[in-house]
KOLTI-580632 format. One record per residue (C-alpha): residue number from 1; x, y, z. Coordinates in steps of 0.2 Angstrom, whole numbers, plus 5000, padded with zeros to 4 digits. Layout:
<nodes>
@seq = NUM, X = X, Y = Y, Z = Z
...
</nodes>
This chain:
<nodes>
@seq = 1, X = 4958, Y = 4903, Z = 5099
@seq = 2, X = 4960, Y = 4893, Z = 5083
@seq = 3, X = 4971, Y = 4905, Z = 5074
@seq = 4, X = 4977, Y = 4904, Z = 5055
@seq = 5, X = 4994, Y = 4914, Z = 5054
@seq = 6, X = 4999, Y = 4920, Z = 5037
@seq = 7, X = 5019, Y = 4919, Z = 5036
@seq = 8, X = 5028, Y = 4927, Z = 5023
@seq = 9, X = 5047, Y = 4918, Z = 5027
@seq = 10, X = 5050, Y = 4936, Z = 5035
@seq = 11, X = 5054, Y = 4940, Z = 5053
@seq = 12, X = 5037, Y = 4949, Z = 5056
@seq = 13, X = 5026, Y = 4936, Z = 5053
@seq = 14, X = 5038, Y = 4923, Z = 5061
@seq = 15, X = 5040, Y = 4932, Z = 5075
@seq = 16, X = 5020, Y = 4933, Z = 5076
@seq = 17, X = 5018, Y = 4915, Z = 5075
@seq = 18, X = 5028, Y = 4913, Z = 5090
@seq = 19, X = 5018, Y = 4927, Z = 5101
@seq = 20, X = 5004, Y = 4919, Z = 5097
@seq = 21, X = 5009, Y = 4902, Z = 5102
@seq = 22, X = 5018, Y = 4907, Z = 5118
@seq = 23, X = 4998, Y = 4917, Z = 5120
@seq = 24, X = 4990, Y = 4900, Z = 5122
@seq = 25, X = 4982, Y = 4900, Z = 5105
@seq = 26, X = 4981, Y = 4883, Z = 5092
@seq = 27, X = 4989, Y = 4890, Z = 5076
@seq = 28, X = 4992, Y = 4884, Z = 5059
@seq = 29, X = 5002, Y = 4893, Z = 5046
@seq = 30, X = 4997, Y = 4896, Z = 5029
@seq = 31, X = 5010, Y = 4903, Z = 5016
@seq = 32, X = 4999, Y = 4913, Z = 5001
@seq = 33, X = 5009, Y = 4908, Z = 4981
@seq = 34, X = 5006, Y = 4924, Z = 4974
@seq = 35, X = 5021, Y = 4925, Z = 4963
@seq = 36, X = 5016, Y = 4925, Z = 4944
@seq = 37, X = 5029, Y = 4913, Z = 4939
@seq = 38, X = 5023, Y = 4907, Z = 4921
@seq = 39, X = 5020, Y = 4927, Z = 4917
@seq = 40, X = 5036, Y = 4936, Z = 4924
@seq = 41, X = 5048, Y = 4921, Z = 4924
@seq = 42, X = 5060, Y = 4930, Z = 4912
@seq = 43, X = 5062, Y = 4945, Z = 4923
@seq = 44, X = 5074, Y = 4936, Z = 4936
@seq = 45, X = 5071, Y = 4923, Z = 4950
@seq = 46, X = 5059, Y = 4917, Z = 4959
@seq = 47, X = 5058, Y = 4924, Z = 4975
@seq = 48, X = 5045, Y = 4913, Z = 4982
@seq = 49, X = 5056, Y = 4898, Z = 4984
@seq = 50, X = 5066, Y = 4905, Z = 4999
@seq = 51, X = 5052, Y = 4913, Z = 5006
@seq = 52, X = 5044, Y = 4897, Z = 5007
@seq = 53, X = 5059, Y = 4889, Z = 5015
@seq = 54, X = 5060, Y = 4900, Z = 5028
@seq = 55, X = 5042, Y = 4895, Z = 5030
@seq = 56, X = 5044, Y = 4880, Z = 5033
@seq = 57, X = 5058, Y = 4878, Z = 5041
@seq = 58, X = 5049, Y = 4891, Z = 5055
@seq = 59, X = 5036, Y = 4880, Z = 5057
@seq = 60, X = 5046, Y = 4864, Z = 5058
@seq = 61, X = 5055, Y = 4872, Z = 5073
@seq = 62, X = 5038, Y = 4877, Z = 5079
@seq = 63, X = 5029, Y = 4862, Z = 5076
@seq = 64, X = 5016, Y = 4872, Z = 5068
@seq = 65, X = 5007, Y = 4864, Z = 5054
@seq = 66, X = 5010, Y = 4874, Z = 5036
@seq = 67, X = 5000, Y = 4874, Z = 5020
@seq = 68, X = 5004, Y = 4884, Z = 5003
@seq = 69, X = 4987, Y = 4890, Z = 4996
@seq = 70, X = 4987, Y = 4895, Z = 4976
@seq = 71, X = 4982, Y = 4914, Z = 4974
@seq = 72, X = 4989, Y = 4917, Z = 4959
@seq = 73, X = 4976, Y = 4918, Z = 4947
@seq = 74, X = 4965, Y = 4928, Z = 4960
@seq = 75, X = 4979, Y = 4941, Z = 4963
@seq = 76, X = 4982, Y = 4942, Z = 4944
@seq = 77, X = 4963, Y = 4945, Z = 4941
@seq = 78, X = 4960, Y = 4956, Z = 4957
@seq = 79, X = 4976, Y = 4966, Z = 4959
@seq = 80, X = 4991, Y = 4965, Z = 4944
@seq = 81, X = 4975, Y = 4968, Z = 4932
@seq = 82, X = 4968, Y = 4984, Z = 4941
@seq = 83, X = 4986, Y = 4993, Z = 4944
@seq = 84, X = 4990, Y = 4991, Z = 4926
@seq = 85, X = 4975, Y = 5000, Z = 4920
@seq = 86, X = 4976, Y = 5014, Z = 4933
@seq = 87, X = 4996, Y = 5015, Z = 4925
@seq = 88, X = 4987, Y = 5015, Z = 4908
@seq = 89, X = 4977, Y = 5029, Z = 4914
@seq = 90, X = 4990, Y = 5039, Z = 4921
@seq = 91, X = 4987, Y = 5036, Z = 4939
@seq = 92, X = 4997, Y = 5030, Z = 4952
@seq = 93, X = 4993, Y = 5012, Z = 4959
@seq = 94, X = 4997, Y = 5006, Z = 4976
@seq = 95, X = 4996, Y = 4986, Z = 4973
@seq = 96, X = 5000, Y = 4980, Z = 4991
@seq = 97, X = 4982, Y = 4989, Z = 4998
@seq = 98, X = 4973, Y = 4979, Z = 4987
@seq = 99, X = 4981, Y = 4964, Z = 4988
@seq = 100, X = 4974, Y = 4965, Z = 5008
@seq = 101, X = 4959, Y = 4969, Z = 5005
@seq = 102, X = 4955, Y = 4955, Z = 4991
@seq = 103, X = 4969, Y = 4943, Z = 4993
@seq = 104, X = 4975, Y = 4942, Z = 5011
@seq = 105, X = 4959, Y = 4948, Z = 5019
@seq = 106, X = 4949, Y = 4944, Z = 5003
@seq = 107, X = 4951, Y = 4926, Z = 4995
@seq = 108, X = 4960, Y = 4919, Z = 5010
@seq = 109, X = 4945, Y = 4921, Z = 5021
@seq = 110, X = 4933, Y = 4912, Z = 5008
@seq = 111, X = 4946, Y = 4898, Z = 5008
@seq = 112, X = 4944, Y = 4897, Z = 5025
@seq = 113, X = 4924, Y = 4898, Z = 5026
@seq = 114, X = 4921, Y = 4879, Z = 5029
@seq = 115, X = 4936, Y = 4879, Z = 5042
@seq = 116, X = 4936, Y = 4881, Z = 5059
@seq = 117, X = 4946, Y = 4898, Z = 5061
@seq = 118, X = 4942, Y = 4910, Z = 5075
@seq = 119, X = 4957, Y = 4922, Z = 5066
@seq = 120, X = 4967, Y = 4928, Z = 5054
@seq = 121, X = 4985, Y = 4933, Z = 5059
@seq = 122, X = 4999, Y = 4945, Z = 5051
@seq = 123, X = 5014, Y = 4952, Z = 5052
@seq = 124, X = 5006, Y = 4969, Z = 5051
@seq = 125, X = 5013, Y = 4983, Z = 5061
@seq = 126, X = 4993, Y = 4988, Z = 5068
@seq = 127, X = 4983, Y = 4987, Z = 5084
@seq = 128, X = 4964, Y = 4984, Z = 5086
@seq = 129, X = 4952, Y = 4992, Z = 5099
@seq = 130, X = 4933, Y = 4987, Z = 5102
@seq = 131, X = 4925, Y = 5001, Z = 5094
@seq = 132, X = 4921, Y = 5017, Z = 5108
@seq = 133, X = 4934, Y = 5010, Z = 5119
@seq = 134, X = 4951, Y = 5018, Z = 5125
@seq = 135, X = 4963, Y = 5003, Z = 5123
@seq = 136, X = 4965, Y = 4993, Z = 5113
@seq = 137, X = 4968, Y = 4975, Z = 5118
@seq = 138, X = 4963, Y = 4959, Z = 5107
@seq = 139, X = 4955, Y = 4947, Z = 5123
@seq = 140, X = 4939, Y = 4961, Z = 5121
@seq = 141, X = 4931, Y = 4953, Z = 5107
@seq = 142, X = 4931, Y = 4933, Z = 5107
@seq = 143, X = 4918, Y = 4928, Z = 5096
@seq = 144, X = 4923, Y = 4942, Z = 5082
@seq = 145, X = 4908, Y = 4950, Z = 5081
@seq = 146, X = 4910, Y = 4967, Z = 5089
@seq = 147, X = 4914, Y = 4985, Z = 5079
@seq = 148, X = 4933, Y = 4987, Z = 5082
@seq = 149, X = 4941, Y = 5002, Z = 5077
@seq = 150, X = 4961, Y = 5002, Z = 5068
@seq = 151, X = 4977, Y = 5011, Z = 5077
@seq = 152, X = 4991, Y = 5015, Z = 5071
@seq = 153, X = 5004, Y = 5003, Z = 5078
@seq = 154, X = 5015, Y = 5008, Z = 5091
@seq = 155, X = 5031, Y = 5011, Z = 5079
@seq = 156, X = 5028, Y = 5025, Z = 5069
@seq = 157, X = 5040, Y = 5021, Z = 5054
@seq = 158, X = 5033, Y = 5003, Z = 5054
@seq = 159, X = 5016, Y = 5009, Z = 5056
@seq = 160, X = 5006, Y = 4999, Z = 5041
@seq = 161, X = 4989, Y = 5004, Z = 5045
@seq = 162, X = 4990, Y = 5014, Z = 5029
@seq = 163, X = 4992, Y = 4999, Z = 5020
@seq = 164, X = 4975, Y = 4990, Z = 5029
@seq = 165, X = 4963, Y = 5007, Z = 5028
@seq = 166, X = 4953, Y = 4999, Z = 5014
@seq = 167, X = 4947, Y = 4983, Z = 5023
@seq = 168, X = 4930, Y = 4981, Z = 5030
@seq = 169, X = 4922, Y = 4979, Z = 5049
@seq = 170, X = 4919, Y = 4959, Z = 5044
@seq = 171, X = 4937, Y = 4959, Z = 5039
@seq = 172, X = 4945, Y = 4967, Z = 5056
@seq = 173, X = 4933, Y = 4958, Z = 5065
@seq = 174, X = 4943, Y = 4942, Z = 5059
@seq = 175, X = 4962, Y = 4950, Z = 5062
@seq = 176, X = 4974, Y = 4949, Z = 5074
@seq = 177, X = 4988, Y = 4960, Z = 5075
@seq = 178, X = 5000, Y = 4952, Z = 5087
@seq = 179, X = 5014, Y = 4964, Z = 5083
@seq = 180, X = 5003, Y = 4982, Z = 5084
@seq = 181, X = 5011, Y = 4985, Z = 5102
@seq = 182, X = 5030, Y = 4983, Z = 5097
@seq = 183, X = 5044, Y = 4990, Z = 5091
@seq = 184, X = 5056, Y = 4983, Z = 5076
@seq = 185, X = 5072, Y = 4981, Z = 5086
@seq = 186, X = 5061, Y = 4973, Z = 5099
@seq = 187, X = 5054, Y = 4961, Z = 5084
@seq = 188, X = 5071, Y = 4957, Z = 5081
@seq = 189, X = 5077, Y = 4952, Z = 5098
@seq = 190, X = 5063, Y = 4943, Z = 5100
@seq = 191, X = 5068, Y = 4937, Z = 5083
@seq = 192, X = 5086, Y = 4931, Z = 5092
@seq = 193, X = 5075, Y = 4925, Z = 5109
@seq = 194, X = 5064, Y = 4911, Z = 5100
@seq = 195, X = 5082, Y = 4906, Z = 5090
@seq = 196, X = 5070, Y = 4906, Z = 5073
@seq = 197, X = 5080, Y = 4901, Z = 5056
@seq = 198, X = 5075, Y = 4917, Z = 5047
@seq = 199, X = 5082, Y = 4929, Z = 5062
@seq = 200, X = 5093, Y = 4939, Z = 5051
@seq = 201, X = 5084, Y = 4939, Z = 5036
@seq = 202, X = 5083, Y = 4957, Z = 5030
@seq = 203, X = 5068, Y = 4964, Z = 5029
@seq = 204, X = 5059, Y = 4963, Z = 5012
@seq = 205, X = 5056, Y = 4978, Z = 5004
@seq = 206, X = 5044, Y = 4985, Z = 4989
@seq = 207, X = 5026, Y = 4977, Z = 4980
@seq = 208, X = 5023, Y = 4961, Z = 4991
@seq = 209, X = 5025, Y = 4950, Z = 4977
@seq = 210, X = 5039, Y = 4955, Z = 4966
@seq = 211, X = 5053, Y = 4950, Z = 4977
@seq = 212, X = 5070, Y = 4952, Z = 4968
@seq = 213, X = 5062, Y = 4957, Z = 4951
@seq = 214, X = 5064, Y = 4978, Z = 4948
@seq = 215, X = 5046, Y = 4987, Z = 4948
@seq = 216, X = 5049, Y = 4996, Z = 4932
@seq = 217, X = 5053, Y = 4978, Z = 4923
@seq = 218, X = 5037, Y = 4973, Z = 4930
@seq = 219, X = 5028, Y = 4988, Z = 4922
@seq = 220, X = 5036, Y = 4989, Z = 4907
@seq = 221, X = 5034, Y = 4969, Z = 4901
@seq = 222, X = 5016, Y = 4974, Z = 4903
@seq = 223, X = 5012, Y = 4991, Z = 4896
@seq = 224, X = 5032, Y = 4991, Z = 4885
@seq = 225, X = 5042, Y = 5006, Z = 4880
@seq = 226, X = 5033, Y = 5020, Z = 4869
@seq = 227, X = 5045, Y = 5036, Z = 4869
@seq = 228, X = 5038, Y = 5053, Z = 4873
@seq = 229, X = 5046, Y = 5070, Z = 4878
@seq = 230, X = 5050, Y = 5079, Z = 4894
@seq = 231, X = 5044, Y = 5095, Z = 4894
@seq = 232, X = 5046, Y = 5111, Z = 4906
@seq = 233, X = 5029, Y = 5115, Z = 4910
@seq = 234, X = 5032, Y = 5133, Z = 4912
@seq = 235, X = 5040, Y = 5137, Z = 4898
@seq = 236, X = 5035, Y = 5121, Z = 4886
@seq = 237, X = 5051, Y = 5118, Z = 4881
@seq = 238, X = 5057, Y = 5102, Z = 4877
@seq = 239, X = 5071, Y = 5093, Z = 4891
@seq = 240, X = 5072, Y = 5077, Z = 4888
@seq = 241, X = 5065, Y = 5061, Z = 4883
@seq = 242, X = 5056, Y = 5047, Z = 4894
@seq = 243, X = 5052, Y = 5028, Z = 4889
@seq = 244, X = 5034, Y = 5030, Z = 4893
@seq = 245, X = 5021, Y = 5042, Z = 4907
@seq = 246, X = 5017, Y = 5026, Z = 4915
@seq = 247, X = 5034, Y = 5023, Z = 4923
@seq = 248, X = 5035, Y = 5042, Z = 4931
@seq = 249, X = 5024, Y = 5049, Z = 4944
@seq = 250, X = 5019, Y = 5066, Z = 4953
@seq = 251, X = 5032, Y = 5071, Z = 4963
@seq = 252, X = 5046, Y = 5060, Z = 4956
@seq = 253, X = 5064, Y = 5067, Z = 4955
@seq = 254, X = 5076, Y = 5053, Z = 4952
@seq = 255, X = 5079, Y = 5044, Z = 4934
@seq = 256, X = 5073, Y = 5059, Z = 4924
@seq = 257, X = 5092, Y = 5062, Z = 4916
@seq = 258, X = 5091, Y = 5079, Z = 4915
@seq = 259, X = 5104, Y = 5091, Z = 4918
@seq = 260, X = 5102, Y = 5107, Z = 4927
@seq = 261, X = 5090, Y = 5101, Z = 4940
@seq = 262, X = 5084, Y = 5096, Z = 4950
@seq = 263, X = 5067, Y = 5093, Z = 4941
@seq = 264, X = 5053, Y = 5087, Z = 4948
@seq = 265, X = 5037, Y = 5078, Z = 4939
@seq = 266, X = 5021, Y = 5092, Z = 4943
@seq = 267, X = 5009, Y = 5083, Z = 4930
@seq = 268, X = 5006, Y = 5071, Z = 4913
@seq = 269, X = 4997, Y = 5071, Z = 4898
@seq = 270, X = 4991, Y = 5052, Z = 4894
@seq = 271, X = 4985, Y = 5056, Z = 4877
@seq = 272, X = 5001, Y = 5065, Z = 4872
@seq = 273, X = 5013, Y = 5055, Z = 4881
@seq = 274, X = 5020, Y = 5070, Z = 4890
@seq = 275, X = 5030, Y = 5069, Z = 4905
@seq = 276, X = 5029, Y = 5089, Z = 4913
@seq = 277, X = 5044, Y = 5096, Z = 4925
@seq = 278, X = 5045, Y = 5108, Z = 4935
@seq = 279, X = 5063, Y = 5117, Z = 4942
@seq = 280, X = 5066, Y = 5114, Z = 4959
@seq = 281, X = 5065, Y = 5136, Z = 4959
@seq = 282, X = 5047, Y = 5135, Z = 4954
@seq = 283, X = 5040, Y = 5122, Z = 4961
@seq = 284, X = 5032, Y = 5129, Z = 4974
@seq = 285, X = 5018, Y = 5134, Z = 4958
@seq = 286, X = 5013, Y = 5116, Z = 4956
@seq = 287, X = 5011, Y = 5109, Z = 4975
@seq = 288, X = 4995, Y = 5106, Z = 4979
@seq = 289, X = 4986, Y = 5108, Z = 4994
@seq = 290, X = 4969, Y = 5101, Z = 4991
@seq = 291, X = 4962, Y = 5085, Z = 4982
@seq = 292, X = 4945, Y = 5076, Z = 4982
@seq = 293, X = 4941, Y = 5059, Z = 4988
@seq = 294, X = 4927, Y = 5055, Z = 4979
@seq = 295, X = 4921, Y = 5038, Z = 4986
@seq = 296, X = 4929, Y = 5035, Z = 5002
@seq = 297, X = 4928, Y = 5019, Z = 5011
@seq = 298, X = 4924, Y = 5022, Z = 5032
@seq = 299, X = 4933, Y = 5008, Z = 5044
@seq = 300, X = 4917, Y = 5012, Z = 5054
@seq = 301, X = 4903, Y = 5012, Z = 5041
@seq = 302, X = 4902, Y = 5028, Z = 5041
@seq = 303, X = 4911, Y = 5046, Z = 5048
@seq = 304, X = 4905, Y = 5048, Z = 5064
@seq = 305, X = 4904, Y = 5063, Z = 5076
@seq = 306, X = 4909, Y = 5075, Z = 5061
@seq = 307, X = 4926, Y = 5076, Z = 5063
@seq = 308, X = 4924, Y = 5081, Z = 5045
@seq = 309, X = 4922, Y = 5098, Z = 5051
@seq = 310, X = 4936, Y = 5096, Z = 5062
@seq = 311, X = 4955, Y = 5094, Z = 5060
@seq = 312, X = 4961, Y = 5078, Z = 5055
@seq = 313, X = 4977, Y = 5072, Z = 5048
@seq = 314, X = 4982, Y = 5062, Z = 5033
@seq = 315, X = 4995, Y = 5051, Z = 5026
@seq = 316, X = 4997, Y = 5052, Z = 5006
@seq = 317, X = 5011, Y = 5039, Z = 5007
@seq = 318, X = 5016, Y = 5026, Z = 5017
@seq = 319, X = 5027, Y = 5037, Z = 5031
@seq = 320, X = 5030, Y = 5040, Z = 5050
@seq = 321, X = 5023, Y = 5058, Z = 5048
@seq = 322, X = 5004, Y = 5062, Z = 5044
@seq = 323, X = 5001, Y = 5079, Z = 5037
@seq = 324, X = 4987, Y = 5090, Z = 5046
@seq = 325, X = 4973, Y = 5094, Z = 5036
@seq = 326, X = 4953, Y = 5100, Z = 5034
@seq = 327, X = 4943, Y = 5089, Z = 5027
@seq = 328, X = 4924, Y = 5093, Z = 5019
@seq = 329, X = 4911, Y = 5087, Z = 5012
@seq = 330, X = 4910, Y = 5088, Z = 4991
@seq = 331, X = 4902, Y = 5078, Z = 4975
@seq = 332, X = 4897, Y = 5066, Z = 4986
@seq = 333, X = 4912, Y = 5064, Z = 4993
@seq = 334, X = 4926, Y = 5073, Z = 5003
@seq = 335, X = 4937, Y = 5088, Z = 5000
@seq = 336, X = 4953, Y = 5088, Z = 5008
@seq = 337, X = 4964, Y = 5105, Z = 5014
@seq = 338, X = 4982, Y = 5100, Z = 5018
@seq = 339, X = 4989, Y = 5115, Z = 5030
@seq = 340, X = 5007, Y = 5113, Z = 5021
@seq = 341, X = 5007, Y = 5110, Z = 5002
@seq = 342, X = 5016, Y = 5093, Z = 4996
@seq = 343, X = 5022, Y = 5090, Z = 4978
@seq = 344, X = 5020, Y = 5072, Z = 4977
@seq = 345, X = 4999, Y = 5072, Z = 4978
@seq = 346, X = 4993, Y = 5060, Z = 4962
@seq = 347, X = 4979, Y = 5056, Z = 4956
@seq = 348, X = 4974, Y = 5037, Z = 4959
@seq = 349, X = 4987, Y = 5036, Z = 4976
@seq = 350, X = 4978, Y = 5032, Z = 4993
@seq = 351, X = 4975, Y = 5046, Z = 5007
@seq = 352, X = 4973, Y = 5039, Z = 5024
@seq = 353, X = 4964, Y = 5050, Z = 5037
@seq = 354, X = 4967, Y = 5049, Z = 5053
@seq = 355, X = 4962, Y = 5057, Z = 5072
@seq = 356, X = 4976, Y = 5056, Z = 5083
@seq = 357, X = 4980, Y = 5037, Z = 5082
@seq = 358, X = 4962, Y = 5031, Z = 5075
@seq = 359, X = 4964, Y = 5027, Z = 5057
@seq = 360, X = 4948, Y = 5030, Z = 5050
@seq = 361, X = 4948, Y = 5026, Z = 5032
@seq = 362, X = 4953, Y = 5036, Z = 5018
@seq = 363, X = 4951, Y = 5034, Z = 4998
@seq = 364, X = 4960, Y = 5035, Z = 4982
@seq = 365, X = 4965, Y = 5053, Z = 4977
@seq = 366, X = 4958, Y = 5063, Z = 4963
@seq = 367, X = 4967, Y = 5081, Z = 4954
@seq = 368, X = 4960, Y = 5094, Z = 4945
@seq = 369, X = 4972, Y = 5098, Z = 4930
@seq = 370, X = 4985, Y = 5110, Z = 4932
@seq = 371, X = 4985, Y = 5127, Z = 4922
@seq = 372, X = 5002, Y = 5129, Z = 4918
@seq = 373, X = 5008, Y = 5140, Z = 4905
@seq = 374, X = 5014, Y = 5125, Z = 4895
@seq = 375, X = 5001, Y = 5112, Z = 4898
@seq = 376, X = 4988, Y = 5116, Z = 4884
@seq = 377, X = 5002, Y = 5121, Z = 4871
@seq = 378, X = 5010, Y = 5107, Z = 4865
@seq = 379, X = 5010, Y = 5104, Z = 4845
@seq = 380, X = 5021, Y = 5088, Z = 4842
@seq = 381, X = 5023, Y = 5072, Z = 4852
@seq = 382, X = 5022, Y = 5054, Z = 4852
@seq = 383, X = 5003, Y = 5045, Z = 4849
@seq = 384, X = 5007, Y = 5025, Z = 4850
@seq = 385, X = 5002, Y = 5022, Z = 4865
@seq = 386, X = 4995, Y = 5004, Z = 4871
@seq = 387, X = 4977, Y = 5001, Z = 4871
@seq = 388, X = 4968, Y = 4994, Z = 4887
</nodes>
């Protein structure tokens, strides 16, 4: 097949080059510039310029063609936009989804749309099945057109299915995923096998395009520093004080400075600026077991045998380990019942369902408001807050 690989400059995507070339397939490589260099210049360095070097220099040992595509104003206007107004609004963004499903997955393939590609290519650690069938093996669908279902791949800890949840049957009909079936020290001696110039590059870690540059710098040259309190949600009273809600989220419990602890974030009031704790000794008040999804997006079209009625399990966070749950019908939506509570469920982060190793779709998580004793009884805080 005519196959366009996207390569980062890691070892993943390298390594996937090279499988698919030793496969038989015609590839060319394609590096996406999504580094916002004339925005967040005066953060640090760019980290672009190595990965691109690596780039190359993996498909000059290769012999495979490379081109850089500008995205830079699409991922600005369809990603860094959206996860700045879910952190205005309190919510907790997860940047690297989207950037699949409307960058990678998204523009990429509507640059490709006059070209002769049977394929898109990455890095991803994920396996795809023709949909109904009990293996799952790439060589089953050659013209792209048949319903495929997403597994987990085969590592559990690099398992980034949760990451690919949100795209569409056109766009998995496009994929491959040549390192779904393999595990990450086996990437890596493969890594030493084809002799590749990137071989013991770490891997990179954190949003896909900040690189070097720390998240909450990021956040904070967009939304800034507005002061508010740290407040005990049992009792109300006042710990500490944080730079702004927007750089704390549910379940958090490092970089809150307070003594004592540990503390743990349970909730936050945007409108107040109010960062609520919770001691370690009562936390078990504010874990929930039970969120809505109320528009969730089907890898199938559409939930099929009612497993809705059935146990499923659930990823909250990218992880090895899926969490059993219930899951129902409600508002149009779905309720999920985890059967252990978690601390760290927030509203606007992604829950991914999943039966055995069939990832079937998932949705962005929405709370109800806690009724803590503290919550409603707050009389003074901080009201500057940045307008959207």
């Amino acid at each position: 097949m005519r196959v366009a690989m996207l390569l980062s400059g890691g070892v993943d995507s390298s390594v996937a080059l090279r499988l698919l070339l030793e496969a038989g397939h015609q590839v060319s490589a394609f590096y996406l510039k999504i580094w916002l260099e004339d925005e967040l210049s005066h953060l640090g360095e760019c980290p672009w310029e190595d990965d691109l070097r690596y780039a190359r220099e993996v498909c000059d040992t290769a012999q495979v063609p490379l081109e850089v595509i500008s995205m830079q104003h699409e991922y600005h206007k369809r990603v860094v936009s959206w996860a700045i107004d879910e952190l205005r609004a309190g919510r907790t963004p997860s940047p690297d989804i989207l950037c699949n499903q409307h960058i990678k997955f998204g523009a990429f393939l509507d640059v490709l749309a006059d070209r002769p590609f049977d394929r898109v290519a990455s890095g991803h650690y994920a396996r795809l099945r023709p949909a109904g069938e009990r293996t799952a093996s790439e060589g089953h669908y050659p013209n792209g057109s048949h319903p495929v279902e997403l597994l987990r791949g085969v590592d559990p800890v690099k398992d980034q299915t949760y990451f690919l949840f949100q795209l569409s049957q056109s766009q998995l009909q496009r994929c491959l995923f040549p390192l779904g079936d393999y595990h990450k020290p086996e990437v890596r001696r493969l890594a030493e096998q084809f002799d590749l110039p990137n071989r013991k590059r770490p891997d990179s870690q954190g949003i896909c395009f900040l690189g070097k540059i720390k998240y909450e710098d990021f956040v904070q040259s967009y939304l800034g520093e507005v002061s508010g309190d740290i407040r005990d949600i049992e009792s109300g009273r006042r710990l500490g004080r944080h730079r702004g809600y927007w750089f704390h989220t549910i379940g958090q419990r490092r970089g809150l400075g307070l003594g004592g602890g540990p503390w743990y974030v349970v909730d936050k009031d945007t409108d107040a600026n109010i960062v609520y704790v919770s001691h370690r000794d009562d936390l078990c008040r504010y874990q929930r077991v039970r969120f809505r999804l109320p528009t969730p997006h089907w890898i199938g079209g559409k939930l099929t045998n009612a497993p809705e009625l059935g146990q499923l399990s659930v990823k909250i966070r990218h992880s090895p380990q899926a969490t059993a749950c219930r899951v129902r019908p409600a508002d149009n939506g779905l309720e999920v019942e985890l059967d252990a509570p978690d601390p760290g469920v927030a509203a606007g982060q992604v829950a991914v369902l999943y039966q055995d190793q069939l990832c079937l779709g998932g949705g962005m998580i929405a709370t109800e408001p806690l009724a803590g004793p503290a919550v409603n009884s707050v009389e003074d805080s901080d009201h500057d807050l940045p307008s959207s």
